[in-house]
Structure formats: C-alpha cells, structure tokens
C-alpha positions as CSV (number, residue, x, y, z in Angstrom):
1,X,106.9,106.3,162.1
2,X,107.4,103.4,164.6
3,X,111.4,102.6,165.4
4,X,112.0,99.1,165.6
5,X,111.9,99.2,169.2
6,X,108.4,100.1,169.4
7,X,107.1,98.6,166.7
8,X,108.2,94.6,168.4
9,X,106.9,95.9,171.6
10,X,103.1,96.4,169.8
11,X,103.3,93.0,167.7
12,X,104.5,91.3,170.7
13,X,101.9,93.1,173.0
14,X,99.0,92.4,170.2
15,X,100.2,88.6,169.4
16,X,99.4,87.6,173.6
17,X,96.3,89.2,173.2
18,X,95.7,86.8,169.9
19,X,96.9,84.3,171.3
20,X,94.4,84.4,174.6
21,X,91.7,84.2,172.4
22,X,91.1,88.2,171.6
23,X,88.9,88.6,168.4
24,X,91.2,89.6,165.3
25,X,90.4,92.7,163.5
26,X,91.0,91.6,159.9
27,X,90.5,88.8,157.6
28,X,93.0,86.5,157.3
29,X,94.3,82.8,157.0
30,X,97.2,82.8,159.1
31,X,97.2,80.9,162.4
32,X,100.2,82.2,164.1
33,X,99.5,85.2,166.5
34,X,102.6,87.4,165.5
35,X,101.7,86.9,161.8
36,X,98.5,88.5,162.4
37,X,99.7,90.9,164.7
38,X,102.3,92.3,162.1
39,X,99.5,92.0,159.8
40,X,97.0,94.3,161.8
41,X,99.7,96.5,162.3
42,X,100.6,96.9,158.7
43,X,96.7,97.3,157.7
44,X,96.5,100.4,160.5
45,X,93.5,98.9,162.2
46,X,95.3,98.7,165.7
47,X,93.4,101.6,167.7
48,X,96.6,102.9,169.7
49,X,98.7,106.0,169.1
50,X,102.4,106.4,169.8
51,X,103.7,110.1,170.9
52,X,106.9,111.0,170.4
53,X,108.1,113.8,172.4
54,X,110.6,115.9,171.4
55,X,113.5,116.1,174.1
C-alpha cells in the first residue's frame, strides 16, 4: 500500500512524463496529465514497484 507521500510523488512523476508527450497506457478521455496519471495508477498498469523496508 502506497502512503500519501509516495503515491503524489508517482502521479506527479507519471503526469511530466504525459505531459511531454509519453504514450498513455490506458484508454481514456481525459486531457489533463495528472487525471490520467491517477488514473493509470488506480488501473495498476504503471510498471514500477515500491519496497518498503522494514527499519
């Protein structure tokens, strides 16, 4: 599970890559880059993996 934290750091991180013309990786009508971004994240088709280590 993503913290808050992490989770604005990958839509923001995803939404400049939209945003400078990367291809999106689902089907949608939305314009605005962090729309989509929140929507690829929600969908799990973002190919990353966060590790959480235990401290």
């Amino acid at each position: 599970m993503l913290n808050r934290y992490e989770r604005a750091r990958i839509i923001g991180a995803r939404a400049l890559q939209i945003a400078m013309d990367a291809p999106v990786l689902i089907e949608t009508v939305e314009i605005d880059s962090i729309r989509v971004a929140i929507t690829e994240l929600d969908a799990g088709v973002l190919p990353l993996t966060v590790i959480h280590k235990d401290e």
